[in-house]
N, C-alpha and C positions, 0 to 999 in steps of 0.2 A: 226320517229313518225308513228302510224296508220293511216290511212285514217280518220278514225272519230277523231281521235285528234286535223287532220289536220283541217278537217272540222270545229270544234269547235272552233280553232284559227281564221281561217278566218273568220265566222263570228262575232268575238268578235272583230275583228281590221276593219274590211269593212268601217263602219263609220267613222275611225280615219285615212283610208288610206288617202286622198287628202289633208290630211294638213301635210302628214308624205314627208319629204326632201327628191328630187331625187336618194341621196346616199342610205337611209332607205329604198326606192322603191326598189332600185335594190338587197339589199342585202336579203329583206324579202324570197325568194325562194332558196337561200342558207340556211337561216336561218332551213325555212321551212324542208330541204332535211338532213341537218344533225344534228339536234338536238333531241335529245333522246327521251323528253319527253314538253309540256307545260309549265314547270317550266322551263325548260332552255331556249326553245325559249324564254318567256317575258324577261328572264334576261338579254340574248342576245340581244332582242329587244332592249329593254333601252340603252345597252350598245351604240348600232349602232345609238343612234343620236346623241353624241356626235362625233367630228372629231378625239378628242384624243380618242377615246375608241376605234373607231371604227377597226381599224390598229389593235387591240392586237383579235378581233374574229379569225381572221384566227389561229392564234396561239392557241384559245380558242377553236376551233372547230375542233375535230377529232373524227372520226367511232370511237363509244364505249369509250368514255372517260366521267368520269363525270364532266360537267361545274362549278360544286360549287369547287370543288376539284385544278380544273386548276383554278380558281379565287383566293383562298386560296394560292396556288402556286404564282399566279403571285404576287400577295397583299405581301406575305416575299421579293421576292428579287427586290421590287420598294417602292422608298421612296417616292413619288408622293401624297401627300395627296388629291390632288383635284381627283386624277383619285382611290386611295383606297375611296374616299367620294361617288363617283357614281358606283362603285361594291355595297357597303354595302346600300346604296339606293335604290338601286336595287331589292336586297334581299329583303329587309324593304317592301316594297315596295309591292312586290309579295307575301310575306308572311301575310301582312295583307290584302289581297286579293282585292286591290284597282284592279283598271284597267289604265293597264299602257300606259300612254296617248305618 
């Protein structure tokens, strides 16, 4: 991401940071460093508060790949409906431009 991207996110989450879970705390500046664009961070975001999601960012996150794409990907070869329910939430989510708590 840009500096002013980055900038943009931070202060869109600063408020929500203290109630965001230790694990969420540490991951945000991963987040931060390889995510492409704003759209992927939040997706990511969300992703990283749950426990089971959290495990599949690494896989999610690599230099120059798009995150919708590896989501798509993972969503075919896992049957897991509660973890396809919080990808497509996600999406939902950020696409109707709520702020992702």
């Amino acid at each position: 991401m840009k500096p002013f991207q980055i900038e943009n996110v931070v202060n869109n989450i600063k408020n929500e940071f203290p109630y965001y879970s230790i694990h969420v705390k540490l991951i945000i500046p991963k987040l931060l460093a390889n995510a492409r664009n704003e759209r992927d961070f939040y997706i990511l975001l969300e992703l990283a508060k749950f426990n089971s999601t959290r495990n599949l960012i690494n896989k999610i996150l690599k230099k120059d790949t798009d995150v919708i794409k590896n989501l798509q990907n993972i969503i075919k070869k896992r049957s897991n409906k509660t973890l396809i329910k919080r990808i497509y939430f996600a999406i939902k989510k950020l696409k109707s431009n709520k702020t992702i708590n």
